[in-house]
PDB file of N, CA, C and O in Angstrom:
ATOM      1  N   UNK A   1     -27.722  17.462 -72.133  1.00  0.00           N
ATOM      2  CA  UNK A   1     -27.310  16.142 -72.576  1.00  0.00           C
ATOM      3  C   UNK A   1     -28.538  15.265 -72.736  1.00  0.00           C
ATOM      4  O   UNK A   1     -29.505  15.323 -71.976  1.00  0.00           O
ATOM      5  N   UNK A   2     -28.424  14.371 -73.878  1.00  0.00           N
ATOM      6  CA  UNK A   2     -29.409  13.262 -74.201  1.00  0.00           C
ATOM      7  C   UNK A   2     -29.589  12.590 -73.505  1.00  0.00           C
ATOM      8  O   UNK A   2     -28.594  12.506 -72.784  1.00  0.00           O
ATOM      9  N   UNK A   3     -30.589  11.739 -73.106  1.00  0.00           N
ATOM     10  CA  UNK A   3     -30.502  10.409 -72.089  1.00  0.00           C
ATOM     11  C   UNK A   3     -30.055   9.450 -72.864  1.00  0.00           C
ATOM     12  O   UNK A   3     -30.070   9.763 -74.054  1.00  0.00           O
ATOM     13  N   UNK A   4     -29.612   8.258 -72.601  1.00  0.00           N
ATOM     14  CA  UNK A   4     -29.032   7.321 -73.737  1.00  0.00           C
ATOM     15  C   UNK A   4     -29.806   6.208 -72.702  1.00  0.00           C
ATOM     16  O   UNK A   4     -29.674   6.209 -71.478  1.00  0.00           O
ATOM     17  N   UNK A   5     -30.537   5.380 -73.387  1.00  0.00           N
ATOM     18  CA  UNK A   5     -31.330   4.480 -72.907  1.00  0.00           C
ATOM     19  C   UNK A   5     -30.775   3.053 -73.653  1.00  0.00           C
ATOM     20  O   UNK A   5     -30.340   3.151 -74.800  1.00  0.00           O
ATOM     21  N   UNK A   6     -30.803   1.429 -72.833  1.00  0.00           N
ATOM     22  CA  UNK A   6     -30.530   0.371 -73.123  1.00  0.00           C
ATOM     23  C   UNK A   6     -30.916   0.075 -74.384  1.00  0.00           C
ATOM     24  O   UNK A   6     -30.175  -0.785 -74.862  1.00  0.00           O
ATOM     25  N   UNK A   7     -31.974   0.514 -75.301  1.00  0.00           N
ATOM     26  CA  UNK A   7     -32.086   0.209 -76.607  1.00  0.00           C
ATOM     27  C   UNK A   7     -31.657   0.589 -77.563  1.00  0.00           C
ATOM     28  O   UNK A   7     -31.544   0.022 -78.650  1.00  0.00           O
ATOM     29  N   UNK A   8     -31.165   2.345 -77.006  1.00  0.00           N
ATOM     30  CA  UNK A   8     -30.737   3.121 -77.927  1.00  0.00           C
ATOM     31  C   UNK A   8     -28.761   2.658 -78.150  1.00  0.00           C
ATOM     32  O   UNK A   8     -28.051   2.909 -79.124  1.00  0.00           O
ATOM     33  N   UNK A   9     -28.327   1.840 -76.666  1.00  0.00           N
ATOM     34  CA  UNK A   9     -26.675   1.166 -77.212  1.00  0.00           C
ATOM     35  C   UNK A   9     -26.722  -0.580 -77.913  1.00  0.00           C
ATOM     36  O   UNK A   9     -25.843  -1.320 -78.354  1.00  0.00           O
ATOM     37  N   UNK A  10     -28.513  -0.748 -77.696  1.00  0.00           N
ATOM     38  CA  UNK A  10     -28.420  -2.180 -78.323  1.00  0.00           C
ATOM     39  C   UNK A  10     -28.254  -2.040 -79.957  1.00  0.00           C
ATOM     40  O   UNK A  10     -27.672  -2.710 -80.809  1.00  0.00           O
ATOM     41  N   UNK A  11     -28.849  -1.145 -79.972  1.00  0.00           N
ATOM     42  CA  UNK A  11     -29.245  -0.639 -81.941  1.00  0.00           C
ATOM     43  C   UNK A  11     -28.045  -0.481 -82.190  1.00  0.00           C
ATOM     44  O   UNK A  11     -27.961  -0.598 -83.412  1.00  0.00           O
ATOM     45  N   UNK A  12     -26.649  -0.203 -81.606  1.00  0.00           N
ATOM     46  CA  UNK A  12     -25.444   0.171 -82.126  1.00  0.00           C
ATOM     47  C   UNK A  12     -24.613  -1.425 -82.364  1.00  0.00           C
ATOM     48  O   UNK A  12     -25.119  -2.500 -82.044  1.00  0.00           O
ATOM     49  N   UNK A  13     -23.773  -1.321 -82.751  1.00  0.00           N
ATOM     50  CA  UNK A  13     -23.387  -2.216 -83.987  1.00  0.00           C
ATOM     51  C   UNK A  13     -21.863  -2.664 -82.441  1.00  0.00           C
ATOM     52  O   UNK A  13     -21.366  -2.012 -81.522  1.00  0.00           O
ATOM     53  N   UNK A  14     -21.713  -3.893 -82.908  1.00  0.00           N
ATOM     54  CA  UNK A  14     -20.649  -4.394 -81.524  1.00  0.00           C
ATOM     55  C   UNK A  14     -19.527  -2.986 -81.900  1.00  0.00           C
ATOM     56  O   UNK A  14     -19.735  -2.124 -81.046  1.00  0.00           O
ATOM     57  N   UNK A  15     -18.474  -2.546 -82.866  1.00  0.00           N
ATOM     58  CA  UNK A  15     -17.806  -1.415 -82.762  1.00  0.00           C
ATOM     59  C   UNK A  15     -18.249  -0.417 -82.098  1.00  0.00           C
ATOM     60  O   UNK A  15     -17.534   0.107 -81.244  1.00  0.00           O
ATOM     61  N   UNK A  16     -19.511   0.037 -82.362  1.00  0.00           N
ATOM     62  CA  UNK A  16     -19.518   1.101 -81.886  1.00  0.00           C
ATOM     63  C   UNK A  16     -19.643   1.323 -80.460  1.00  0.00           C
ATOM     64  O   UNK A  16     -19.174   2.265 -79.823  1.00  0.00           O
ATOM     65  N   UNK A  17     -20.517   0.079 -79.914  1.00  0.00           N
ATOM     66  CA  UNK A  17     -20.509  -0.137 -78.218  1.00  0.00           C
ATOM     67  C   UNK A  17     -19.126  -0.110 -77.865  1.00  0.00           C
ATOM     68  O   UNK A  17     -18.774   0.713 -77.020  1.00  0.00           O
ATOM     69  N   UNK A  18     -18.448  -0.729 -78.278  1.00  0.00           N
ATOM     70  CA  UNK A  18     -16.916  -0.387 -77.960  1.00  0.00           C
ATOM     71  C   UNK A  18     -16.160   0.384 -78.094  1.00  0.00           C
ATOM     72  O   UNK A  18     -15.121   0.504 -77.445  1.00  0.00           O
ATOM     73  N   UNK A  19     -16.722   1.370 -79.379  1.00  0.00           N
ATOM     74  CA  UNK A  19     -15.807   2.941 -78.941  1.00  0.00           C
ATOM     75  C   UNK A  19     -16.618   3.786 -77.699  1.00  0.00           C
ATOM     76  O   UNK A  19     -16.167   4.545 -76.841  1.00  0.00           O
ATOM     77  N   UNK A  20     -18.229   3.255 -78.018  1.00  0.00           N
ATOM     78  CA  UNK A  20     -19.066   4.126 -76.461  1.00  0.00           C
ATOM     79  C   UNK A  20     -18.216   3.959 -75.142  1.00  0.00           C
ATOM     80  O   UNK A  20     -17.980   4.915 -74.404  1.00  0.00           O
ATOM     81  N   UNK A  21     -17.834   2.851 -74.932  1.00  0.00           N
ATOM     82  CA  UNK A  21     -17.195   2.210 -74.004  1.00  0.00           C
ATOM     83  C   UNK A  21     -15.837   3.140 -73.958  1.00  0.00           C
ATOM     84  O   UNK A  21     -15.546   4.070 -73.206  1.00  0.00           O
ATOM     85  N   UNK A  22     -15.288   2.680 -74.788  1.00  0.00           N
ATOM     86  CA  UNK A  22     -13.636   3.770 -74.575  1.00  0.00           C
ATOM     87  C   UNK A  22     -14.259   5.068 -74.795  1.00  0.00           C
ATOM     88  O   UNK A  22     -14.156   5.694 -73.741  1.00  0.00           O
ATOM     89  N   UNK A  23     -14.922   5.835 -75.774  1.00  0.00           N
ATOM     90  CA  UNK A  23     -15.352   7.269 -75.378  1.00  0.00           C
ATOM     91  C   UNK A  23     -15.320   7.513 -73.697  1.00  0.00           C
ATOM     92  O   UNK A  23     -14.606   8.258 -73.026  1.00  0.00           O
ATOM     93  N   UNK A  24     -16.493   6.485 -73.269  1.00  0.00           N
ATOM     94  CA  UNK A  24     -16.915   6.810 -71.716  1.00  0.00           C
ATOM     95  C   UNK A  24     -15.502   6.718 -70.706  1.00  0.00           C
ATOM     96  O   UNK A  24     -15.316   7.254 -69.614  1.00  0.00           O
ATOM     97  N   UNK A  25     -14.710   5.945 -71.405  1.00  0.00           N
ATOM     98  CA  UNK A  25     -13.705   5.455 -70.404  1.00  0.00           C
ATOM     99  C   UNK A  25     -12.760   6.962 -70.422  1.00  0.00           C
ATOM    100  O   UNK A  25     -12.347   7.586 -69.444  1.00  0.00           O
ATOM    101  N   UNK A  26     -12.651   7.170 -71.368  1.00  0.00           N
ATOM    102  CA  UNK A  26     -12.085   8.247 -71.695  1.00  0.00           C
ATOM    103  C   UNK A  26     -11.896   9.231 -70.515  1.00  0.00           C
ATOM    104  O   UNK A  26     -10.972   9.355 -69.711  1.00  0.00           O
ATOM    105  N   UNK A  27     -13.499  10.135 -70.724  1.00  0.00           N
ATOM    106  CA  UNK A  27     -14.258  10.846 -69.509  1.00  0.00           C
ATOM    107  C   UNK A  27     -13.529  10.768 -68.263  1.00  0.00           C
ATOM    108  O   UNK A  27     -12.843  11.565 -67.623  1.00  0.00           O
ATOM    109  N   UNK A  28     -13.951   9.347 -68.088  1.00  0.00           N
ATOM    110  CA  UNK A  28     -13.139   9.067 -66.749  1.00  0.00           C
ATOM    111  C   UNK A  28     -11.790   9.245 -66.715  1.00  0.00           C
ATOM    112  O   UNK A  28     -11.338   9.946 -65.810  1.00  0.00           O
ATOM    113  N   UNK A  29     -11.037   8.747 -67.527  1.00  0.00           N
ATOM    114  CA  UNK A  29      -9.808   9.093 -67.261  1.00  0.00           C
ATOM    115  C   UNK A  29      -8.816  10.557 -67.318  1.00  0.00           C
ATOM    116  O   UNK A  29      -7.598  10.710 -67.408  1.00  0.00           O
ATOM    117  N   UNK A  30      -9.863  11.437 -67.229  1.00  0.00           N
ATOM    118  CA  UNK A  30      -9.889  12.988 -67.664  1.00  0.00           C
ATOM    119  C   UNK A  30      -9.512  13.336 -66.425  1.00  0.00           C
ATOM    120  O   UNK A  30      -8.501  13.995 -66.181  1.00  0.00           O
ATOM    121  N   UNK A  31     -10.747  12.675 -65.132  1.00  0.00           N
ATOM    122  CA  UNK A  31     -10.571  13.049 -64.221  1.00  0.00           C
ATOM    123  C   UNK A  31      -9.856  11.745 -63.020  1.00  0.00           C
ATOM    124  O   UNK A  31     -10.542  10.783 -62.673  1.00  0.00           O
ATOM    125  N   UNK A  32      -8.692  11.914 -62.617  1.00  0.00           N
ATOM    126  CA  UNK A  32      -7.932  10.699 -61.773  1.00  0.00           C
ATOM    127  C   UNK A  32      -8.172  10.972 -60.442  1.00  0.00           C
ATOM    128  O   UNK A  32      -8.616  10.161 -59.629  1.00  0.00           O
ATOM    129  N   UNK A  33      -7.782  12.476 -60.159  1.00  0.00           N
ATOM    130  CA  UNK A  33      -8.502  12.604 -58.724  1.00  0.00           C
ATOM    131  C   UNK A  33      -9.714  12.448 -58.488  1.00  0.00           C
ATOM    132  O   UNK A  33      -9.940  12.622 -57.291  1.00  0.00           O
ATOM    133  N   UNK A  34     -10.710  12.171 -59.145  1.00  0.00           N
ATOM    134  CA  UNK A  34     -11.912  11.749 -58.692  1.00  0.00           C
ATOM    135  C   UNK A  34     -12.055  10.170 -58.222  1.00  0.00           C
ATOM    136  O   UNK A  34     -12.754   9.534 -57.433  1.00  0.00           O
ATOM    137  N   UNK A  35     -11.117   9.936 -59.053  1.00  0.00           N
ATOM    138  CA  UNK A  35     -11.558   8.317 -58.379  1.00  0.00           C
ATOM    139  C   UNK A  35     -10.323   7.642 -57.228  1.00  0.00           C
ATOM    140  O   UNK A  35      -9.114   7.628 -56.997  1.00  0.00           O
ATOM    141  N   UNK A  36     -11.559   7.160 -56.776  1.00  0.00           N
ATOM    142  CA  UNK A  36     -10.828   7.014 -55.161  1.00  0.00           C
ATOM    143  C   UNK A  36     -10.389   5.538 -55.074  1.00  0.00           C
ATOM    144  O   UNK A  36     -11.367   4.809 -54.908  1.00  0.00           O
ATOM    145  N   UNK A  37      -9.206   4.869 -55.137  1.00  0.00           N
ATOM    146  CA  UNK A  37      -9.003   3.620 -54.530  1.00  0.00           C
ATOM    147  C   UNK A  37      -9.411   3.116 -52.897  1.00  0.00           C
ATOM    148  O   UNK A  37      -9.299   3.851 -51.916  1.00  0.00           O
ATOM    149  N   UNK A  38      -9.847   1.861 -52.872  1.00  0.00           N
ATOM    150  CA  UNK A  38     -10.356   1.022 -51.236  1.00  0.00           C
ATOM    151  C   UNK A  38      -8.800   0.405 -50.684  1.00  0.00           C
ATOM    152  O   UNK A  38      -7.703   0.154 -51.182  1.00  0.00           O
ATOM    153  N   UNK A  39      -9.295   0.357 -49.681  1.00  0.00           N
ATOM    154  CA  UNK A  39      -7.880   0.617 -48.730  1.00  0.00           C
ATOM    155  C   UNK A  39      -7.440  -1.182 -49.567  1.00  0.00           C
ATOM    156  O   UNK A  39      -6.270  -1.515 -49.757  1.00  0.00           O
ATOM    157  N   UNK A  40      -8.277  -1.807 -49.827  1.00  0.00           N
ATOM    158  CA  UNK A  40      -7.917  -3.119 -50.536  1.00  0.00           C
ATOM    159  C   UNK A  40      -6.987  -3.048 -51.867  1.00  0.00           C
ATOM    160  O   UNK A  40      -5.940  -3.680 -52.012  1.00  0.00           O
ATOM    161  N   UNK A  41      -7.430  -2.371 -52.586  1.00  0.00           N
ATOM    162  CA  UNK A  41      -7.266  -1.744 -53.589  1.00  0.00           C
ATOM    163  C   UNK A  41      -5.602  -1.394 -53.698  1.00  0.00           C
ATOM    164  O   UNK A  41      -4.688  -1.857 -54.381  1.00  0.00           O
ATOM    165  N   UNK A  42      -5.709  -0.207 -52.538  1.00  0.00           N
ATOM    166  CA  UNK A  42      -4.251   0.190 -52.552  1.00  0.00           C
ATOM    167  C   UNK A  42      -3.401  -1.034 -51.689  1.00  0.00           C
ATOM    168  O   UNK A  42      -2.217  -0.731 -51.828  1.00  0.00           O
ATOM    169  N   UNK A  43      -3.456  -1.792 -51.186  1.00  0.00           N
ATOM    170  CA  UNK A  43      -2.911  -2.752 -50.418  1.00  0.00           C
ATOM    171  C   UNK A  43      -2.444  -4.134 -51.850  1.00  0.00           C
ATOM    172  O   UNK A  43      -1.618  -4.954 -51.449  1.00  0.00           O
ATOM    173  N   UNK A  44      -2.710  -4.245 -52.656  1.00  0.00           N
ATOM    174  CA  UNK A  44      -3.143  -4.860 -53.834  1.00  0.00           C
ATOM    175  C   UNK A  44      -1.509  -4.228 -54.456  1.00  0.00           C
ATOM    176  O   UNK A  44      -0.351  -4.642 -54.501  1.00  0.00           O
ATOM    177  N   UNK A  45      -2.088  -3.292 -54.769  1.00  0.00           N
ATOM    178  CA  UNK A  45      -0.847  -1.895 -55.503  1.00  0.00           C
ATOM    179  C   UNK A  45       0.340  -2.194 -54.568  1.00  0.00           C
ATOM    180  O   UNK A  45       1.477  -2.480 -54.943  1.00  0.00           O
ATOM    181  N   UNK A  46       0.074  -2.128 -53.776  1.00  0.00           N
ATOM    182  CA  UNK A  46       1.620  -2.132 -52.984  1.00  0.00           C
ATOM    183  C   UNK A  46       1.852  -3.443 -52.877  1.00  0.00           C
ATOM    184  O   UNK A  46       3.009  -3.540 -52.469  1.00  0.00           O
ATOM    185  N   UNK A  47       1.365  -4.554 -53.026  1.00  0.00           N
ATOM    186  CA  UNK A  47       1.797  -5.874 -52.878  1.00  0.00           C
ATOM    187  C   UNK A  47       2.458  -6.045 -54.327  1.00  0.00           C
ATOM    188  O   UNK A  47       3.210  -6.998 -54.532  1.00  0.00           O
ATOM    189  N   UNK A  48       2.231  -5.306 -55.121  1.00  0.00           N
ATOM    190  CA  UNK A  48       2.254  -5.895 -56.429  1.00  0.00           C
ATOM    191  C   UNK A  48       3.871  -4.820 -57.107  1.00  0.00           C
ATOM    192  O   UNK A  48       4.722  -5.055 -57.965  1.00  0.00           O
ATOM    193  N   UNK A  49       3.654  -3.809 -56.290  1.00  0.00           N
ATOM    194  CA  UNK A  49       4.835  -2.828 -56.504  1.00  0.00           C
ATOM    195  C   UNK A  49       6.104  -3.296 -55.526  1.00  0.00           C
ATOM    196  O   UNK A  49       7.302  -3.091 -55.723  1.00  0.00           O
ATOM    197  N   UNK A  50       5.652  -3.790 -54.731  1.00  0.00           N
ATOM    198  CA  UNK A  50       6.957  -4.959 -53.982  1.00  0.00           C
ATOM    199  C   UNK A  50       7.530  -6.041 -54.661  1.00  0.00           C
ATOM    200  O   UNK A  50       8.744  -6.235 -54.610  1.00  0.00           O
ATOM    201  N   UNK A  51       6.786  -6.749 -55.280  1.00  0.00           N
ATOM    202  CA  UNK A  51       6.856  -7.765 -56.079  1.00  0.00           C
ATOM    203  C   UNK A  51       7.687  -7.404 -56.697  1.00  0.00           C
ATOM    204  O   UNK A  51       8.824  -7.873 -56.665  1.00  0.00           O
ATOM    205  N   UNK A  52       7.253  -6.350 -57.507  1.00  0.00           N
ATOM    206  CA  UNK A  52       8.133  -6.012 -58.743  1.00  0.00           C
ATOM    207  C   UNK A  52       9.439  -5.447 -58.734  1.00  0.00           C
ATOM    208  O   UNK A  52      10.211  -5.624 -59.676  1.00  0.00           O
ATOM    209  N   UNK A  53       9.794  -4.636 -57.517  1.00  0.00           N
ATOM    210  CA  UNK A  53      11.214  -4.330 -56.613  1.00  0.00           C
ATOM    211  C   UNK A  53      11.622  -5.849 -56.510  1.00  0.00           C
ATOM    212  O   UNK A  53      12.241  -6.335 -57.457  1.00  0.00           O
ATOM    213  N   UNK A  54      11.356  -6.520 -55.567  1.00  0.00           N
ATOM    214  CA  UNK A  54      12.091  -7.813 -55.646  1.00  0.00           C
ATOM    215  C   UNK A  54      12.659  -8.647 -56.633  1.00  0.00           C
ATOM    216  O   UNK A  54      13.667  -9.321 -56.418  1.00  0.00           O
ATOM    217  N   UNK A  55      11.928  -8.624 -57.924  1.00  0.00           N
ATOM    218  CA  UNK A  55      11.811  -9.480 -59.182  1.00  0.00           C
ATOM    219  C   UNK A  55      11.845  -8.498 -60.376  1.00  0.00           C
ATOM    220  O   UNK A  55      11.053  -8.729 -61.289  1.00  0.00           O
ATOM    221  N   UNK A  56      12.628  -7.482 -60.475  1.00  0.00           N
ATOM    222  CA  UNK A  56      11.849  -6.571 -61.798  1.00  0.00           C
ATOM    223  C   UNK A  56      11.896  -7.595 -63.271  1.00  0.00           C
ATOM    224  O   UNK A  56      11.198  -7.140 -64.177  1.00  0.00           O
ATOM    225  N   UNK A  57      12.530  -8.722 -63.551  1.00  0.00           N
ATOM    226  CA  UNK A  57      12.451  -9.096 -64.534  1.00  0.00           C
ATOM    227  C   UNK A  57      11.633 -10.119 -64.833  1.00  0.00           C
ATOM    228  O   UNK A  57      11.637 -10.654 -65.941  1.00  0.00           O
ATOM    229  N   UNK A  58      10.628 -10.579 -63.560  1.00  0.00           N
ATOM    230  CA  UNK A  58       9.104 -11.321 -63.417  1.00  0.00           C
ATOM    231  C   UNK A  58       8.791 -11.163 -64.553  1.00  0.00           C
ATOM    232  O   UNK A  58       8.916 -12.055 -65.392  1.00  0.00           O
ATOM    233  N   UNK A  59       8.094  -9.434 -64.929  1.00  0.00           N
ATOM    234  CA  UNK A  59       6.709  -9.124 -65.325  1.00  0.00           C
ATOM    235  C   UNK A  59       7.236  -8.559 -67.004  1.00  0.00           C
ATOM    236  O   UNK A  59       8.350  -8.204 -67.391  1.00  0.00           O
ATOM    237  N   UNK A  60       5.992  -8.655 -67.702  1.00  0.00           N
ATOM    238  CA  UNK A  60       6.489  -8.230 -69.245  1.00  0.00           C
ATOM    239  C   UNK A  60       6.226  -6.528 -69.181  1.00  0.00           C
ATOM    240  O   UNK A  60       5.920  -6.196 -68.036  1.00  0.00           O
ATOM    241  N   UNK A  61       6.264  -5.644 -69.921  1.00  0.00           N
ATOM    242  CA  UNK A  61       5.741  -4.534 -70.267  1.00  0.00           C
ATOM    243  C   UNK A  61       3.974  -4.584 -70.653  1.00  0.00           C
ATOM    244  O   UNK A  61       3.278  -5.595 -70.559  1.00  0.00           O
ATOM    245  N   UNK A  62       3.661  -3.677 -70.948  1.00  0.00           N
ATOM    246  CA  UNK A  62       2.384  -3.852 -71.178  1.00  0.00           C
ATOM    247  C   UNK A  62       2.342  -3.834 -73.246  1.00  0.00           C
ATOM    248  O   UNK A  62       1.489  -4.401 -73.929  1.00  0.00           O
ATOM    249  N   UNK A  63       3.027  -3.360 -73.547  1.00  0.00           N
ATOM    250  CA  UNK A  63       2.990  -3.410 -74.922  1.00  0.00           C
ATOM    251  C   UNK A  63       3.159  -4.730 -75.368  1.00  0.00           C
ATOM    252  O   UNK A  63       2.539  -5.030 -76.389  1.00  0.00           O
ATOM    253  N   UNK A  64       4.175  -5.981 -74.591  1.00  0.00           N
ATOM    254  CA  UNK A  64       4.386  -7.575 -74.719  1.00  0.00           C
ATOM    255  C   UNK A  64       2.972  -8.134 -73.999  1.00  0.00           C
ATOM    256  O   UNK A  64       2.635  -9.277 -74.311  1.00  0.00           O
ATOM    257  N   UNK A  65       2.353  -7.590 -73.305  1.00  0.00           N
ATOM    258  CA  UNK A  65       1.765  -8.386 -72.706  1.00  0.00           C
ATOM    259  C   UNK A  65      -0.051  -7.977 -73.489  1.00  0.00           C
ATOM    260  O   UNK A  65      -0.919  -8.837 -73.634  1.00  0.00           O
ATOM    261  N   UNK A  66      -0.204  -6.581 -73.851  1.00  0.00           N
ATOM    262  CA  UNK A  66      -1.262  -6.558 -74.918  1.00  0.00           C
ATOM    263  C   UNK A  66      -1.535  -7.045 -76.116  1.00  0.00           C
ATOM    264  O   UNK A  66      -2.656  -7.173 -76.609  1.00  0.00           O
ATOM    265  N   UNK A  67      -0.025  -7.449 -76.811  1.00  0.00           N
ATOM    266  CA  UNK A  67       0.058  -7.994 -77.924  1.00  0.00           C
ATOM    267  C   UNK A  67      -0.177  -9.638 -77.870  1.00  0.00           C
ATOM    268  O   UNK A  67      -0.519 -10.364 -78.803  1.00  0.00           O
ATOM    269  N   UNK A  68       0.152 -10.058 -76.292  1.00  0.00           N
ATOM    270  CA  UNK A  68       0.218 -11.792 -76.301  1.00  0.00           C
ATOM    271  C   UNK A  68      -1.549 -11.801 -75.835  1.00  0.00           C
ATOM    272  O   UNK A  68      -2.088 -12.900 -75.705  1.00  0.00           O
ATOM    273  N   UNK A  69      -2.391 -10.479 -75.599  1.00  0.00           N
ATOM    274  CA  UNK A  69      -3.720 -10.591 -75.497  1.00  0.00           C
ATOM    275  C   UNK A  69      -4.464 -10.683 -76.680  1.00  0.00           C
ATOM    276  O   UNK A  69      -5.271 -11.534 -77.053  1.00  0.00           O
ATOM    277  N   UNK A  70      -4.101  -9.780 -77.143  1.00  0.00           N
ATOM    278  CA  UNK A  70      -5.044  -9.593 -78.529  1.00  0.00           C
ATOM    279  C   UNK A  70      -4.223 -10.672 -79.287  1.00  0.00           C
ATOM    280  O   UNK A  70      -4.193 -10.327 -80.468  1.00  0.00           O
ATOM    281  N   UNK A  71      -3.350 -12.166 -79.052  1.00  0.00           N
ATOM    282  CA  UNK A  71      -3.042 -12.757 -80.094  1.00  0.00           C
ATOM    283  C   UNK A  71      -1.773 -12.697 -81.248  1.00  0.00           C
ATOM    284  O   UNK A  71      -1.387 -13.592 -82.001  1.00  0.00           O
ATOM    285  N   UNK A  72      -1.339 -11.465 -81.110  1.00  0.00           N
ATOM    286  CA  UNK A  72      -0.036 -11.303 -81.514  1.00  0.00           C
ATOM    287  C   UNK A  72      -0.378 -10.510 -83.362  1.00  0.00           C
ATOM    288  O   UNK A  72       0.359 -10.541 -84.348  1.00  0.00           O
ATOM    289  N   UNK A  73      -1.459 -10.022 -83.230  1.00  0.00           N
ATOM    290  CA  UNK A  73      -2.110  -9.522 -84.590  1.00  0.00           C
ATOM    291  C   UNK A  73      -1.111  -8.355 -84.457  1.00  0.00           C
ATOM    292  O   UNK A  73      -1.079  -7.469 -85.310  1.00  0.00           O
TER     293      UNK A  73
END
């Protein structure tokens, strides 16, 4: 593998840093057991998965709630 050095993702154009970005994210998300949640972390998750037992009609989906991010394009 290449080294990829800070000048060599400045020369790239704002798209493409942002597919580097989701490429890389990608990677990661290949592997789930590798990444480890902090006991904060999971305490967070479960506060938030209670919540949502108590209230399920609180929270939007994520497809309503990406679309009211990006603006509704």
């Amino acid at each position: 593998m290449s080294t990829l050095v800070k000048a060599d993702v400045l020369s790239l154009s704002i798209p493409e840093r942002i597919q580097l970005v989701e490429d890389i994210w990608d990677t990661i998300a290949e592997c789930p057991d590798e990444i480890r949640l902090s006991d904060e972390q999971k305490a967070e998750l479960d506060r938030r998965l209670d919540a949502y037992h108590r209230n399920p009609g609180e929270g939007a989906p994520w497809a309503v709630v990406r679309e009211r991010i990006r603006g509704g394009r």
